[in-house]
ZALO-253095 format. One line per field, with one value per atom (N, C-alpha, C): residue in one letter; atom name; x, y, z. Coordinates in nm, 2 decimals, always signed. Example, Ala and Ser with C-alpha at 12.3 -4.5 7.8 and 13.67 -1.06 7.14 Angstrom:
2
aa = a/a/a/s/s/s
at = N/CA/C/N/CA/C
east = +1.32/+1.23/+1.32/+1.28/+1.37/+1.29
north = -0.57/-0.45/-0.33/-0.22/-0.11/+0.00
up = +0.78/+0.78/+0.78/+0.71/+0.71/+0.79
//
This chain:
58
aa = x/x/x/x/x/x/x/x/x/x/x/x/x/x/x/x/x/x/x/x/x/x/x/x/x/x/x/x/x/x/x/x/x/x/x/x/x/x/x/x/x/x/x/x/x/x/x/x/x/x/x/x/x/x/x/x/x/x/x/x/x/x/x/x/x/x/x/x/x/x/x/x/x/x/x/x/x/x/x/x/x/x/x/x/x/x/x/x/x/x/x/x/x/x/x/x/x/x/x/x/x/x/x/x/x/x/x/x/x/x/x/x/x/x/x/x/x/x/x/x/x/x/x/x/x/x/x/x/x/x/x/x/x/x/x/x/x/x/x/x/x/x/x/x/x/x/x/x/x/x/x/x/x/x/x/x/x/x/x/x/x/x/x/x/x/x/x/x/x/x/x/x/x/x
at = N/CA/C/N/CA/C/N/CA/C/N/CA/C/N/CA/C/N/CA/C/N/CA/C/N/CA/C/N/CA/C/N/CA/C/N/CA/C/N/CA/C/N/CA/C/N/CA/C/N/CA/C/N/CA/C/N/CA/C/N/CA/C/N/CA/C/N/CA/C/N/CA/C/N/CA/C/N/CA/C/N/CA/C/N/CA/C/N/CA/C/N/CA/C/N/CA/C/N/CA/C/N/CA/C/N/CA/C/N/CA/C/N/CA/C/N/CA/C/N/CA/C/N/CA/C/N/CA/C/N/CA/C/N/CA/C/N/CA/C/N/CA/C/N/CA/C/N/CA/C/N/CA/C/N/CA/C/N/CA/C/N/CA/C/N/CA/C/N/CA/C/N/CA/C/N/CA/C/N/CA/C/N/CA/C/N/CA/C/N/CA/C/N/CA/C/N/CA/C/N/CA/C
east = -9.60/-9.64/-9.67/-9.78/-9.79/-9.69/-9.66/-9.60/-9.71/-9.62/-9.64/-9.74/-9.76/-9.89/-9.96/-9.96/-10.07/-10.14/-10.08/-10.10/-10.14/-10.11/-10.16/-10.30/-10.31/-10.44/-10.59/-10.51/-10.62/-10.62/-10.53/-10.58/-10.71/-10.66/-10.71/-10.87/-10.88/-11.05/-11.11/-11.02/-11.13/-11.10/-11.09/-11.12/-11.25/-11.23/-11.32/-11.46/-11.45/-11.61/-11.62/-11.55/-11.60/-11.66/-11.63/-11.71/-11.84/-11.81/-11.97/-12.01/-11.98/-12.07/-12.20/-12.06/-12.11/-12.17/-12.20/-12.25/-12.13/-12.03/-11.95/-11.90/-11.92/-11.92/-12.03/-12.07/-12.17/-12.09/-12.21/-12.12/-12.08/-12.08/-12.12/-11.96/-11.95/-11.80/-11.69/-11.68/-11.57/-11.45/-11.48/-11.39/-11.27/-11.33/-11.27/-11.22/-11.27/-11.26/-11.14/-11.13/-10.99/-10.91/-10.92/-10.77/-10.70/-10.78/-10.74/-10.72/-10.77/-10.71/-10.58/-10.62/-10.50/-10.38/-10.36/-10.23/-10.19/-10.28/-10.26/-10.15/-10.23/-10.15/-9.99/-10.01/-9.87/-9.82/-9.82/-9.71/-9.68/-9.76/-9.78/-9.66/-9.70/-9.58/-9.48/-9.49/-9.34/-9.25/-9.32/-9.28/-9.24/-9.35/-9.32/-9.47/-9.46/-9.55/-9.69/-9.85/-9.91/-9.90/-9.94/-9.95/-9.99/-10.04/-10.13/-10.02/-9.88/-9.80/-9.75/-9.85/-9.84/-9.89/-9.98/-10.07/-9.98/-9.87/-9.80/-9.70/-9.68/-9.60/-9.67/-9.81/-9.87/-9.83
north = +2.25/+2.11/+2.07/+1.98/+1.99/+1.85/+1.88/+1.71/+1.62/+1.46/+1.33/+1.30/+1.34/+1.32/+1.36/+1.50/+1.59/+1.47/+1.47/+1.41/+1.27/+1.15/+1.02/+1.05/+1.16/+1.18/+1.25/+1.32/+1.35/+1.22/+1.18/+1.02/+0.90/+0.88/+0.86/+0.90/+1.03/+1.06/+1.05/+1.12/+1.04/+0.94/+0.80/+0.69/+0.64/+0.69/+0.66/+0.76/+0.84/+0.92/+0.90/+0.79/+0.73/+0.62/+0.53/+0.40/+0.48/+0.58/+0.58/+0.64/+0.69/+0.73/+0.61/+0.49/+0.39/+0.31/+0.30/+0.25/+0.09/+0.16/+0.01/+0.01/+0.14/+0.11/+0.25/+0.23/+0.35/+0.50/+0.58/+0.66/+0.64/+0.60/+0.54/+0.43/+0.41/+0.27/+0.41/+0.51/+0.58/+0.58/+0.59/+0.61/+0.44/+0.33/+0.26/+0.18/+0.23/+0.21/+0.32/+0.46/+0.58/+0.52/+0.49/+0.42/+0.32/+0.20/+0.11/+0.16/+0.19/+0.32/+0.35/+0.45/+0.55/+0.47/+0.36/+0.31/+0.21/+0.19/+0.12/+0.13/+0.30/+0.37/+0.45/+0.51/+0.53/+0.41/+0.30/+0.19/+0.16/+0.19/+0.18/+0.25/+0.40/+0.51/+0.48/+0.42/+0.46/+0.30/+0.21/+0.11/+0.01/+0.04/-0.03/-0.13/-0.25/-0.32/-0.25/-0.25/-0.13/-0.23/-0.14/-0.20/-0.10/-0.12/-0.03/+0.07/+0.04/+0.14/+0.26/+0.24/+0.34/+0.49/+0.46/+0.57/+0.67/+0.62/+0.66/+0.79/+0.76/+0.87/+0.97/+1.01/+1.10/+1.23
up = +1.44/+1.44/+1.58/+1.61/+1.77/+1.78/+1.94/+1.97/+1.98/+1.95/+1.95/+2.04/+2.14/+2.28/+2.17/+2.15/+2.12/+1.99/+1.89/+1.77/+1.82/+1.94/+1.95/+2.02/+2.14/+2.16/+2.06/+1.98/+1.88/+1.79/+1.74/+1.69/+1.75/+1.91/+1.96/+1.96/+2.03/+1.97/+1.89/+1.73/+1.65/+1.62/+1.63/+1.66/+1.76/+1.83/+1.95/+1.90/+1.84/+1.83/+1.65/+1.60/+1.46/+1.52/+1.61/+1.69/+1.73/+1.80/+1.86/+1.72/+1.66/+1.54/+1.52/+1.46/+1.40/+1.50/+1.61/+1.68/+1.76/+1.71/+1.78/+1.89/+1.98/+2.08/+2.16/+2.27/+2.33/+2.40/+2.43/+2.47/+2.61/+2.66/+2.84/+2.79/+2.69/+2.68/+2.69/+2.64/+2.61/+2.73/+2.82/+2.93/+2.86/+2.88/+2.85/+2.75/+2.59/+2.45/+2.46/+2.49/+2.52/+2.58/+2.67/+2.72/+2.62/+2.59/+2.53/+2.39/+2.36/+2.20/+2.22/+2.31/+2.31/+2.35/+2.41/+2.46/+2.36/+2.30/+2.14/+2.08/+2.02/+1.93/+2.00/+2.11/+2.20/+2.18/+2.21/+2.17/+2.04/+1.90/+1.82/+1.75/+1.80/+1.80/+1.87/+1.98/+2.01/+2.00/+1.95/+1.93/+2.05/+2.14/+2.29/+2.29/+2.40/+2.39/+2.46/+2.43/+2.52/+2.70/+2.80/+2.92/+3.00/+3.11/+3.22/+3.26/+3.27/+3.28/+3.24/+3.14/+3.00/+3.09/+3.14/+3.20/+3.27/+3.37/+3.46/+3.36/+3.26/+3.13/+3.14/+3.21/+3.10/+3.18
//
């Protein structure tokens, strides 16, 4: 079973490449649609509020 990273960052992606699918966001937004995803769902999971400090964990 992979770990919890493993599993919030592949959540992560696909989310972020079903938007650009659908056009809801570009591919040129990704850098900052991924962040804001991904720190979502990491707080989501770990039950913390998200924040820029999130980054500093990885």
């Amino acid at each position: 079973m992979a770990s919890v990273e493993e599993q919030i960052l592949r959540t992560a992606k696909e989310i972020v490449v079903k938007f650009i699918e659908t056009g809801r966001i570009s591919p040129t937004g990704f850098p900052d649609a991924f962040q804001s995803i991904y720190r979502t769902i990491a707080a989501t999971v770990k039950d913390q509020p998200p924040s820029a400090a999130d980054d500093s964990e990885t």
